[in-house]
DOKE-265450 format. One line per field, with one value per residue (C-alpha): residue in one letter; residue number from 1; x, y negated, z negated. Coordinates in Angstrom, 3 decimals, m for minus. Layout:
REM DOKE-265450
type	(A, ...)
seq	(NUM, ...)
px	(X, ...)
py	(Y, ...)
pz	(Z, ...)
***
This chain:
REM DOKE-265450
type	(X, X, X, X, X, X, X, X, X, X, X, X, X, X, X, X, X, X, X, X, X, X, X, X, X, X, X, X, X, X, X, X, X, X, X, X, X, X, X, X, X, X, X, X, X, X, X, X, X, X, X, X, X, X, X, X, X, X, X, X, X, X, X, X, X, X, X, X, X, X, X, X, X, X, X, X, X, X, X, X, X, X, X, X, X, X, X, X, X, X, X, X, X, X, X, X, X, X, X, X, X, X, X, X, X, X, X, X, X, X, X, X, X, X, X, X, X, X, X, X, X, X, X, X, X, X, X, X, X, X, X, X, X, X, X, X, X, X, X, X, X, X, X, X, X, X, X, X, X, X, X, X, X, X, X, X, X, X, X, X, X, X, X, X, X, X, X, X, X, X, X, X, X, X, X, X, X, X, X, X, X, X, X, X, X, X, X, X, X, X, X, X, X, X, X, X, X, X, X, X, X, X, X, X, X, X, X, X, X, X, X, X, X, X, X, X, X, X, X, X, X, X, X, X, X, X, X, X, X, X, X, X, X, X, X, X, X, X, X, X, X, X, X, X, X, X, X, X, X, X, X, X, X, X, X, X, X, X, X, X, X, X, X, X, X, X, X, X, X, X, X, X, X, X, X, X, X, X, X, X, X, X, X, X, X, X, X, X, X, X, X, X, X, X, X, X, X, X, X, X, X, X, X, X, X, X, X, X, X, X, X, X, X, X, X, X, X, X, X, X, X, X, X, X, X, X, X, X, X, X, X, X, X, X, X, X, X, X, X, X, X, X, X, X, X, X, X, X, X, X, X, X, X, X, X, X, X, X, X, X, X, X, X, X, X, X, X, X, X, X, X, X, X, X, X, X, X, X, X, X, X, X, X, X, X, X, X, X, X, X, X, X, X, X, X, X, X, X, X, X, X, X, X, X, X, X, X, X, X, X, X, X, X, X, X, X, X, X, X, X, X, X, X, X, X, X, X, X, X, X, X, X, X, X, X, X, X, X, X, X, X, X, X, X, X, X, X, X, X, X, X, X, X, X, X, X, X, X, X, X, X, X, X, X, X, X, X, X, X, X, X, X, X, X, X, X, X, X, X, X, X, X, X, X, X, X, X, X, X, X, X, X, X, X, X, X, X, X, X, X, X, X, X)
seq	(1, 2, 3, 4, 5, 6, 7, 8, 9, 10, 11, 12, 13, 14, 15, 16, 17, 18, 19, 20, 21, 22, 23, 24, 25, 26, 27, 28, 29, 30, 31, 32, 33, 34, 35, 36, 37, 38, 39, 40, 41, 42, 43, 44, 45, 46, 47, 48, 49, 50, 51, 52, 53, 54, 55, 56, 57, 58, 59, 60, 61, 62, 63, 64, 65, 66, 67, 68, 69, 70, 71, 72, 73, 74, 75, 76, 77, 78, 79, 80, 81, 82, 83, 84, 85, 86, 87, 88, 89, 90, 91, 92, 93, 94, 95, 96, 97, 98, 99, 100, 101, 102, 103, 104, 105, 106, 107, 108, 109, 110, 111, 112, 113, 114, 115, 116, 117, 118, 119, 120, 121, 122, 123, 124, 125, 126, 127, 128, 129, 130, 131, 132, 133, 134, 135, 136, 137, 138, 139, 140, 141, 142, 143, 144, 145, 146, 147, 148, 149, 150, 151, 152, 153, 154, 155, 156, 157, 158, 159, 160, 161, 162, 163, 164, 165, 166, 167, 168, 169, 170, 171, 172, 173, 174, 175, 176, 177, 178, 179, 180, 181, 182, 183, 184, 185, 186, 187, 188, 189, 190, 191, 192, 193, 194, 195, 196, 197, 198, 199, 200, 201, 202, 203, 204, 205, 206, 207, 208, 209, 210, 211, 212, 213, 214, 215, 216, 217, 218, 219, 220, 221, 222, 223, 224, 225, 226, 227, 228, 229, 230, 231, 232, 233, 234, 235, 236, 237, 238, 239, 240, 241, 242, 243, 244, 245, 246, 247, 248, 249, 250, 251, 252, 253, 254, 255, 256, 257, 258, 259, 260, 261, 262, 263, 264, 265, 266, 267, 268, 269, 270, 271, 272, 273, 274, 275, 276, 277, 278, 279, 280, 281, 282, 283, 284, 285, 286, 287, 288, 289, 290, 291, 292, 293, 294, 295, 296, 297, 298, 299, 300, 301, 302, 303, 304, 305, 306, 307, 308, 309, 310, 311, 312, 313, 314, 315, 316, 317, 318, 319, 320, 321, 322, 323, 324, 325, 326, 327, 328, 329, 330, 331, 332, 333, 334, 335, 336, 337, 338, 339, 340, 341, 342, 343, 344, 345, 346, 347, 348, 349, 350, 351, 352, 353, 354, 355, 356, 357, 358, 359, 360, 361, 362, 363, 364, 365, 366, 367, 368, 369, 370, 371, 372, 373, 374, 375, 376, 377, 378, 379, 380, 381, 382, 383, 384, 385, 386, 387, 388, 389, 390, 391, 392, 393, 394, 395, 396, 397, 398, 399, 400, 401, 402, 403, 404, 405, 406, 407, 408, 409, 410, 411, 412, 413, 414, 415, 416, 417, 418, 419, 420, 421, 422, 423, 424, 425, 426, 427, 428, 429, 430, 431, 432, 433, 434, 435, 436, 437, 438, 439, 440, 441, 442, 443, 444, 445, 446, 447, 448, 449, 450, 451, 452, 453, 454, 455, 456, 457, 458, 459, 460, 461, 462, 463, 464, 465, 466, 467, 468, 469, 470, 471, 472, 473, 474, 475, 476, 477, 478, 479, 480, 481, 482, 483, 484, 485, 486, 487, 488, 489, 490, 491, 492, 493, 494, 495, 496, 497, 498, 499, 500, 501, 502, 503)
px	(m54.074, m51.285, m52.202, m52.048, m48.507, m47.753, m47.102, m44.072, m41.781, m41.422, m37.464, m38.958, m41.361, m39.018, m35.548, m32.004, m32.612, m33.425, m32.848, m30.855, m33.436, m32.555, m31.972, m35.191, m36.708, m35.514, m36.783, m40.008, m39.818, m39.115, m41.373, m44.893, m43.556, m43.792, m46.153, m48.345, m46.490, m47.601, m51.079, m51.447, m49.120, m51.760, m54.591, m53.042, m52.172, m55.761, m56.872, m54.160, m55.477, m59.149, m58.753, m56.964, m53.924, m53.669, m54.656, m51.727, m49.007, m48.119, m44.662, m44.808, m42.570, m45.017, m47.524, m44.812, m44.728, m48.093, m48.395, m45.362, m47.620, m50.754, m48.869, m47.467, m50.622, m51.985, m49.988, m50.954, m47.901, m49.095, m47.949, m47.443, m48.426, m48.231, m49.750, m51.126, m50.842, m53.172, m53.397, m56.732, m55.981, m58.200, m58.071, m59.338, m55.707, m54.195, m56.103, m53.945, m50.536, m51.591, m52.629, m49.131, m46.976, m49.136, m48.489, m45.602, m44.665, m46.438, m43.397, m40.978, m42.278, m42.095, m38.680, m36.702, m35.566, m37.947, m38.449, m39.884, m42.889, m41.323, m38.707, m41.776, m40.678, m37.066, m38.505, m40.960, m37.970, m36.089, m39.484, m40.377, m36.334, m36.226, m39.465, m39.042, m35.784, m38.203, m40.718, m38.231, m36.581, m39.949, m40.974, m37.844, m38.362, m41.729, m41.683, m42.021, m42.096, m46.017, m46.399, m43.590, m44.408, m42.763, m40.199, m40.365, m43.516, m43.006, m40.091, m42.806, m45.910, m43.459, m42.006, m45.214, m47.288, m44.666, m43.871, m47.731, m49.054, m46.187, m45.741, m49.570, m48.477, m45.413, m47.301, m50.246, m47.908, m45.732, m49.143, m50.185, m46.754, m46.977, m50.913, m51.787, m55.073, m55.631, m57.849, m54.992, m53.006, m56.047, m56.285, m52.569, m53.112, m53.566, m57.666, m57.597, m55.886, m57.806, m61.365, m60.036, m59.296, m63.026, m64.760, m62.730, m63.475, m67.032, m67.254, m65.764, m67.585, m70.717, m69.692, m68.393, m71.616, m73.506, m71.302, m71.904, m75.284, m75.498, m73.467, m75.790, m79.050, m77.864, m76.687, m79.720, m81.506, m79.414, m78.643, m80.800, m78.219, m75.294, m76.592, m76.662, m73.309, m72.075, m73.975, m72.519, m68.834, m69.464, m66.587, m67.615, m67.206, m63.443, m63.890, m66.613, m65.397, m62.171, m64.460, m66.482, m62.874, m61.964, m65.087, m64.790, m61.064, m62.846, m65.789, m63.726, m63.065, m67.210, m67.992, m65.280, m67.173, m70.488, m69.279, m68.261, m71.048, m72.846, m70.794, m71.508, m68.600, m69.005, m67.127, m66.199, m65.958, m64.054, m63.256, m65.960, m68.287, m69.702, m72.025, m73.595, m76.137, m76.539, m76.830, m75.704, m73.468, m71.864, m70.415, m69.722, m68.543, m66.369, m68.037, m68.075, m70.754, m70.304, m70.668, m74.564, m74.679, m74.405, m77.432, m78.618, m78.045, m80.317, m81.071, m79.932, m82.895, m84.552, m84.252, m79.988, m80.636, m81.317, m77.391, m76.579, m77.976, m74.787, m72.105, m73.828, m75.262, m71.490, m70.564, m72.887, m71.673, m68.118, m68.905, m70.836, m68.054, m65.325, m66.995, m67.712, m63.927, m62.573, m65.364, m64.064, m64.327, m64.052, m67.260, m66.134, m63.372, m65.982, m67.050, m63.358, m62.257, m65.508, m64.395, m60.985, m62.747, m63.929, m60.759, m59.061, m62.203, m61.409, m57.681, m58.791, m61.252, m58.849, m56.474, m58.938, m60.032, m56.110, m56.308, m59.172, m59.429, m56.870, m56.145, m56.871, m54.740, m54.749, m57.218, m61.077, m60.202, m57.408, m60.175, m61.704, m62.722, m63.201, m61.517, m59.349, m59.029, m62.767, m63.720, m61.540, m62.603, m66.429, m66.357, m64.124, m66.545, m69.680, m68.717, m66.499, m69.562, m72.083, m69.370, m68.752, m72.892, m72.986, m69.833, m70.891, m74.499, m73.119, m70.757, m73.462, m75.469, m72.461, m72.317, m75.764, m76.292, m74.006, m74.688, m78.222, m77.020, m74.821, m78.031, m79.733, m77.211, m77.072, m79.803, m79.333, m76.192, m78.581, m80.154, m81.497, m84.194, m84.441, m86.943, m88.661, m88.539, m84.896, m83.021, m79.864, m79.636, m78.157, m81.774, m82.542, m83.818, m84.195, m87.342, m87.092, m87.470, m84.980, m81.882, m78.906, m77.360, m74.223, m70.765, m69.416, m67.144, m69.658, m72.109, m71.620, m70.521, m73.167, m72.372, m73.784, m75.505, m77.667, m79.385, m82.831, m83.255, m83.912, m82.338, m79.544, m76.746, m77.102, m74.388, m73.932, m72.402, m69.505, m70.197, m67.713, m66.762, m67.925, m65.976, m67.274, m67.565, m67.963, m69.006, m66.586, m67.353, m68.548, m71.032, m68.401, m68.082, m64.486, m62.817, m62.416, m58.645, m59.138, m61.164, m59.677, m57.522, m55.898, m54.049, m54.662, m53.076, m53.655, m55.874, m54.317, m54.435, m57.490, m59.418, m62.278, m62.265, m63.741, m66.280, m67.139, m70.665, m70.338, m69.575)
py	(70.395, 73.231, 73.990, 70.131, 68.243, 64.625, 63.388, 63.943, 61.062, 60.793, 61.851, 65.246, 65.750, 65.539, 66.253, 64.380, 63.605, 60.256, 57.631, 54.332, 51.515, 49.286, 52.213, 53.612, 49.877, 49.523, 52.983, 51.729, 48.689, 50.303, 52.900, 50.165, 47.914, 50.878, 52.383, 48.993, 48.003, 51.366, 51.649, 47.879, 49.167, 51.696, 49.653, 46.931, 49.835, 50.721, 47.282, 47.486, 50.244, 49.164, 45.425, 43.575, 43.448, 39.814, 39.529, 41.479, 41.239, 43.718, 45.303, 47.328, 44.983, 42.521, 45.223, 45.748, 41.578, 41.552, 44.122, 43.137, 39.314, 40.857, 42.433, 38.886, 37.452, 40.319, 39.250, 35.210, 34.025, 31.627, 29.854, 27.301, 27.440, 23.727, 21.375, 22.518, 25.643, 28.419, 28.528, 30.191, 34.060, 36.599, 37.531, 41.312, 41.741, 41.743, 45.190, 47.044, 45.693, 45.298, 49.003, 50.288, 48.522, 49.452, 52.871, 52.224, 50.708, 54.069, 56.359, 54.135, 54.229, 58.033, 58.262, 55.980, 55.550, 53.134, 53.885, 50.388, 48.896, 45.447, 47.372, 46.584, 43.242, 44.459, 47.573, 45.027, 42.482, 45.966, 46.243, 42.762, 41.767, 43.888, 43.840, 39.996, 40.348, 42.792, 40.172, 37.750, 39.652, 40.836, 36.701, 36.387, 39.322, 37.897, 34.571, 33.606, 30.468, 30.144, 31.558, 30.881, 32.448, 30.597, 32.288, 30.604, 31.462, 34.780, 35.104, 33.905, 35.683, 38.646, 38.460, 37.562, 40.082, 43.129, 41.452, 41.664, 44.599, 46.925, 45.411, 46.517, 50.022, 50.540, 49.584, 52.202, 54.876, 53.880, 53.848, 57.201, 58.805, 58.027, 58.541, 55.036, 53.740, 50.575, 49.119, 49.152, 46.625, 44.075, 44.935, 43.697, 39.987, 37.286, 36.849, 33.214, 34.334, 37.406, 35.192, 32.799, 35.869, 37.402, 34.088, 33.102, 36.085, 36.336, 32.976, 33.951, 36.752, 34.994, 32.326, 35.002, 36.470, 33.808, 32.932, 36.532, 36.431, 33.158, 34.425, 37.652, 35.624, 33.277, 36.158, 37.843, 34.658, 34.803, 37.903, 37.552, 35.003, 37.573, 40.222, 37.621, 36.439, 39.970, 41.151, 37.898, 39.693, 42.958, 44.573, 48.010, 50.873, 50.148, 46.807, 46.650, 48.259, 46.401, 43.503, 44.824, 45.304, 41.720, 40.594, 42.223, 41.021, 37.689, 38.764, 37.418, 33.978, 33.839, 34.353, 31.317, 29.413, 30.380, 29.360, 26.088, 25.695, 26.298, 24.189, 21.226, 20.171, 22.574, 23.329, 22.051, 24.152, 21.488, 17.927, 15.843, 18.620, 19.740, 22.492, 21.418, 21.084, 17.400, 18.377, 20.213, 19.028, 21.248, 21.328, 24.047, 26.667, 29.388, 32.931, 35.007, 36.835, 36.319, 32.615, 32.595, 33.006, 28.709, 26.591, 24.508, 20.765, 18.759, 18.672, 21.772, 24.685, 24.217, 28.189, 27.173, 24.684, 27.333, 28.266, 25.120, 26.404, 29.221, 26.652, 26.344, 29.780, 30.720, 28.138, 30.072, 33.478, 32.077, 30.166, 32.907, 36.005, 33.050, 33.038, 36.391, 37.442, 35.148, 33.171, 29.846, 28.649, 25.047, 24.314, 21.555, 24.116, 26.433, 23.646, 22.812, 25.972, 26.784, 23.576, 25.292, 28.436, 25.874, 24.463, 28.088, 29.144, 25.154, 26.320, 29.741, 28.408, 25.643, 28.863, 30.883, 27.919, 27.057, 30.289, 30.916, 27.660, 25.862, 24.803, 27.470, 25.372, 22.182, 18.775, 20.110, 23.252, 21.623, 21.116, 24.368, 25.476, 23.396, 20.863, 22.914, 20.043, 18.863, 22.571, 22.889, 19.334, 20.021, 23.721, 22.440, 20.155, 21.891, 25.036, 23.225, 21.654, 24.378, 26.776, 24.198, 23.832, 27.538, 28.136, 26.051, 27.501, 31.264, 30.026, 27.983, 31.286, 34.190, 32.480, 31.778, 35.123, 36.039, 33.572, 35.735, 39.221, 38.046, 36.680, 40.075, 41.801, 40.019, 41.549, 45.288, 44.678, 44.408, 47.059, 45.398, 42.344, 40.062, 37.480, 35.996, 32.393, 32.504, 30.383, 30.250, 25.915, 22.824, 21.102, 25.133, 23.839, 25.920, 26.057, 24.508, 27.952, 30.029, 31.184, 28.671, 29.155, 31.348, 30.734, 31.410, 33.686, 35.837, 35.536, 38.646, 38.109, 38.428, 40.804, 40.668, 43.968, 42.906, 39.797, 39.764, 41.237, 38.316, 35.523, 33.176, 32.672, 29.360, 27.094, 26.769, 23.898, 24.670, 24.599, 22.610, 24.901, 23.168, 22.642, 24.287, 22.459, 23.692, 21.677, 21.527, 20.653, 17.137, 18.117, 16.125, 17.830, 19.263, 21.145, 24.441, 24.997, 28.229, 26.297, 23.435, 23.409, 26.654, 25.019, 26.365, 25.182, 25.892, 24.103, 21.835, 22.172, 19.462, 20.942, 23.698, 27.189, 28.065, 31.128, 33.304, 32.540, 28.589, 28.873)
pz	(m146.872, m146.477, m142.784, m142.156, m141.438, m140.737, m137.463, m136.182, m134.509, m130.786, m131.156, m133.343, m130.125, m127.394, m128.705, m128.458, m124.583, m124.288, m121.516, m122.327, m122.516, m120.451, m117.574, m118.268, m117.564, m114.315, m113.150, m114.102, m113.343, m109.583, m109.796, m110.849, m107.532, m105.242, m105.962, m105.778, m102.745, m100.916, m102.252, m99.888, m97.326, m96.957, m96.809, m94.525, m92.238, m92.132, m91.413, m88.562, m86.564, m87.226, m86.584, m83.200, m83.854, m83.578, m87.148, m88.278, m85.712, m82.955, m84.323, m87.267, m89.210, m89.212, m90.830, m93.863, m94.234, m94.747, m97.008, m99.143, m98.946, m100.121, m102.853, m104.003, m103.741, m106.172, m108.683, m107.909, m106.440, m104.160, m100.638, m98.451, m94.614, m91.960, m93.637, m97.166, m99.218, m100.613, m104.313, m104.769, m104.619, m105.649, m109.413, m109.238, m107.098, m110.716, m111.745, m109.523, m110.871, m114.165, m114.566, m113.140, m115.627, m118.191, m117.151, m116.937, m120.316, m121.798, m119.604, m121.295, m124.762, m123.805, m122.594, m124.436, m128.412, m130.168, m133.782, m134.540, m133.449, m133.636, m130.667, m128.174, m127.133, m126.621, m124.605, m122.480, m121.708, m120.279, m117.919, m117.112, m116.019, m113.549, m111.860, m112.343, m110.238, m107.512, m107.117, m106.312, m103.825, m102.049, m101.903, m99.970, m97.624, m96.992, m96.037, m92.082, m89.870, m90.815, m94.260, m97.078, m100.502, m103.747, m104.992, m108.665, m108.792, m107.793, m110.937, m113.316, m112.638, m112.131, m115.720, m117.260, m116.034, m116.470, m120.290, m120.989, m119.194, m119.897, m123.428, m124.230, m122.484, m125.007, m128.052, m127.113, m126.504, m129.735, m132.110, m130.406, m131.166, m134.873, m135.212, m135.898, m134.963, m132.642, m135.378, m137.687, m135.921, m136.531, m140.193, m140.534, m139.067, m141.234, m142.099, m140.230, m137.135, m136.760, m137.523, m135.242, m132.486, m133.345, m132.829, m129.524, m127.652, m129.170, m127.186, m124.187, m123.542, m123.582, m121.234, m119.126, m118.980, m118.618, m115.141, m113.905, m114.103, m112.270, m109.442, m109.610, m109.067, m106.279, m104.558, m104.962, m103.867, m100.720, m99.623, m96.425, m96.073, m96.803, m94.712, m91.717, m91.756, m92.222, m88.891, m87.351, m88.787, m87.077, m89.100, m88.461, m90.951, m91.615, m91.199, m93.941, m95.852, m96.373, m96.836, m99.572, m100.944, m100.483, m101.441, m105.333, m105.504, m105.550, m108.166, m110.922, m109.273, m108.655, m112.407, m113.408, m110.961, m112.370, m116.157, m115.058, m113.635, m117.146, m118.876, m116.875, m114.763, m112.057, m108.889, m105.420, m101.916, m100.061, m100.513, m101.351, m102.410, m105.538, m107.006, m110.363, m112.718, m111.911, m107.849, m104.948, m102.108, m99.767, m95.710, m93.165, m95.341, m93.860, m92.862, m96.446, m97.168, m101.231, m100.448, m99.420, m103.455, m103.165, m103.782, m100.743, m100.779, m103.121, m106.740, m108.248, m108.708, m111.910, m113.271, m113.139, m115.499, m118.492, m118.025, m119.576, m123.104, m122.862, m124.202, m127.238, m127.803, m127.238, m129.807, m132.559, m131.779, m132.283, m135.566, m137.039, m136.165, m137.570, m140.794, m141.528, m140.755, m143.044, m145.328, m147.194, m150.926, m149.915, m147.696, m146.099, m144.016, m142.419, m139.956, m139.159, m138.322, m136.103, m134.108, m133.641, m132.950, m129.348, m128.879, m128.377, m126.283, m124.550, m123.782, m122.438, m120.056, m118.676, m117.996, m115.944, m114.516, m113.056, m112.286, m110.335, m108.216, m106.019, m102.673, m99.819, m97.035, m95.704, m95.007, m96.003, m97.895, m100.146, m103.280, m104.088, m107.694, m110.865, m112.201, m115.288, m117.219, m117.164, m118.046, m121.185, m122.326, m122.053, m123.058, m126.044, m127.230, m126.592, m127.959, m130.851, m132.274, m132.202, m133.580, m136.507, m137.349, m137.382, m139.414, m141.933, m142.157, m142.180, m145.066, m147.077, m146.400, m147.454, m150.576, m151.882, m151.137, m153.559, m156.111, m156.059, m156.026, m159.250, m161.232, m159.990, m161.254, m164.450, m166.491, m165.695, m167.680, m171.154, m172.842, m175.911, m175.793, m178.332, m179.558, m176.309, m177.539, m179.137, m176.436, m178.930, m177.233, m179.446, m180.890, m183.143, m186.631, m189.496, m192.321, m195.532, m197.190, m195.380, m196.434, m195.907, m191.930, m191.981, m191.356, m187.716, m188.778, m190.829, m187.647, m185.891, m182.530, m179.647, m176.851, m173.386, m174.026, m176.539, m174.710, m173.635, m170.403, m167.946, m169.860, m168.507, m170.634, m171.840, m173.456, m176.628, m178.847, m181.183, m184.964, m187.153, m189.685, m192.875, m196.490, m199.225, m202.220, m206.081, m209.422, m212.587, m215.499, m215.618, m212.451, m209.971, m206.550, m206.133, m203.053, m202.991, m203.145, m201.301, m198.489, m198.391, m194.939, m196.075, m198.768, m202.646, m206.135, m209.350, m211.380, m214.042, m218.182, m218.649, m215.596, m216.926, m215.527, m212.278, m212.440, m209.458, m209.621, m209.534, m205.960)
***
């Protein structure tokens, strides 16, 4: 252990020179927008000299607008445009922002004094205020006579997605500095929360997967479909590409879709339409290859219908993982807290669900997505009560399980056996010729060593301790004074001497 020291502190690593913190949040802040805000400059160029330039304006100007728009809409601030607005933006956007404030949270971690790990939230204020206060600005640089982006919204998701992002970014770079382990930060939550956190995301992730590989088979069902209405697109190779591009920034949205759809309530492409397990109903639908992934109109295909066992399969994963992080003495509990375990899965669904769906303009295409409250309702209940059955069967389970490891375990702690019929219960009789039954206290005391191997401890009445009684000398029973609740006298003048071997 000589040639091994502790870690040292980030001040010990990089000296005195360290940035105020609140400085050094605003130079990242600046530094995540720009670079995100170029990366879809770029891009938007290249669409520019690919595409007509109808699509993006003639003047250059016009090119920046839309890129500084495409960045808003990557971090899911929507906007209006004549007569409606466009809510549903494309959730794989987020990636790109997300992963420069996380980056950038680690630089400020890096650069700036924070001896506690409890200084995160102070250190992700410093990032999130500022690029709050960027994303405003750029929603006001943006907006135009046709397309006006929210600038409250644009505050929010700005603060919220710096706070988290660049939040998780500080607290990596503050557990690497002092050698901590992720793991750790687990092992210090409370055991309900952290059951409660194992069994939620157990659940998600199911229902996640069960949407993607929905979307996966209808679009492998129709991608004669796709292939059509991408040769009808002629976007060339630029052109294609950039859809390809467009098309995965929507891949998250699909797989939402695809879990509602498995949960029951599915989802509408327009007004009056709907996609789910109880039928199909869509109109003209607008020229995207991902959307040939849809069902025709009719009663819904009948291989779909085996999605609908994911709620509850979700619901026993959850249950099961909620258990075995924290199991429960009172068996009544474990089914309670598996039905929480579905509520929080409920509550994240109805999230990605506001998330992923919404208006994308005006008359037709102002209902697209699933209903967020119908979602978390049904995914509530249906993964709530499968999560409670299973909860309470992996409790019932954990503990008989011990129950028969202890009764295992039970007669490798004797060595001796005794008599195989001595059972030591109340109802033991003695024979007329044995000797007379000892006293408890001269009974020597019976140690769990020298049971019979194989026998349960059984229980075993108390014994009175009885009074002894001696004979004088007219034959008349008389107390012992020595035995006689612990109280002795002496014996008067007309009383005859007591010898020892009277007693």
């Amino acid at each position: 252990m000589g040639g091994v020291s502790a870690p040292k502190e980030p001040s010990e690593r990089r000296g005195t020179d360290h940035r105020p913190l609140y400085t050094a949040g605003g130079l990242a802040a600046a530094w995540a927008a720009g670079v995100g805000l170029a990366v879809l400059l770029t891009l938007t160029l290249v669409g520019w000299v690919a595409a007509p330039h109808d699509a993006f304006g003639e003047e250059v100007a016009d090119v920046v607008r839309t890129a500084v728009q495409a960045w808003l809409v990557a971090h899911l601030v929507g906007f209006g445009i004549p007569g409606g607005e466009v809510m549903m933006l494309p959730l794989g956007l987020v990636v790109l922002p997300g992963a420069l404030l996380y980056r950038s949270g680690r630089w400020l971690a890096r650069t700036s004094e924070l001896p506690r790990l409890r200084h995160m939230f102070r250190a992700a204020v410093a990032l999130a205020g500022p690029y709050a206060a960027v994303s405003g600005t750029l929603a006001l640089v943006a907006q135009t006579e046709v397309i006006r982006p929210s600038v409250v919204q644009a505050l929010v998701a700005g603060f919220s997605l710096a706070f988290v992002a660049g939040g998780l970014g500080v607290l990596r770079q503050q557990l690497h500095d002092k050698g901590i382990p992720m793991r750790r930060m687990l092992e210090l939550m409370p055991d309900r929360p952290r059951s409660l956190l194992a069994g939620t995301s157990g659940a998600t992730a199911v229902l996640l997967g069960a949407g993607a590989v929905l979307f996966a088979c209808g679009l492998a069902f129709g991608a004669g479909d796709a292939a059509a209405i991408t040769r009808e697109l002629g976007p060339g190779a630029v052109g294609g590409t950039l859809l390809v591009l467009a098309q995965l920034a929507y891949l998250p949205n699909a797989v939402v879709f695809g879990t509602a759809y498995a949960v029951g309530p599915g989802f509408a492409v327009g007004t009056g339409t709907m996609v789910a397990p109880t039928g199909v109903a869509v109109g003209p639908l607008p020229a995207f290859p991902m959307l040939a992934a849809l069902p025709d109109n009719g009663a819904a295909p009948v291989a779909s219908l085996a999605a609908l066992a994911a709620p509850f399969a979700a619901g026993a994963l959850g249950g099961v993982l909620t258990q075995r992080s924290a199991p429960t003495v009172v068996g009544e509990a474990a089914p309670l807290w598996g039905f929480v375990c579905g509520v929080a899965t409920g509550l994240v669904f109805t999230a990605l669900s506001l998330m992923a769906g919404g208006p994308i303009g005006a008359d037709r295409l102002a209902d697209v997505g699933p209903s967020a409250w119908q979602v978390g309702l049904i995914t509530a209940l249906e993964v709530g009560l499968a999560a409670a059955i299973a909860a309470w069967l992996a409790n019932w389970r954990h503990f008989r399980r011990l129950a028969a490891e202890r009764v295992r375990e039970e007669p490798e702690e004797g060595a001796d056996a005794g008599p195989a019929g001595d059972t030591g219960g109340i109802g033991d009789t003695e024979d007329a010729g044995e000797e007379p039954e000892e006293r408890p206290e001269d009974r020597p005391e019976e140690r769990p060593e020298e049971r019979p191997a194989g026998r349960r401890r059984r229980f075993r009445m108390p014994r009175l301790p009885r009074l002894r009684r001696r004979r004088g000398a007219a034959g008349a029973e008389e107390d012992d004074p020595e035995e006689l609740f612990g109280i002795t006298y002496e014996a008067g003048p007309d009383e005859a001497p007591v010898e020892e071997s009277s007693r």
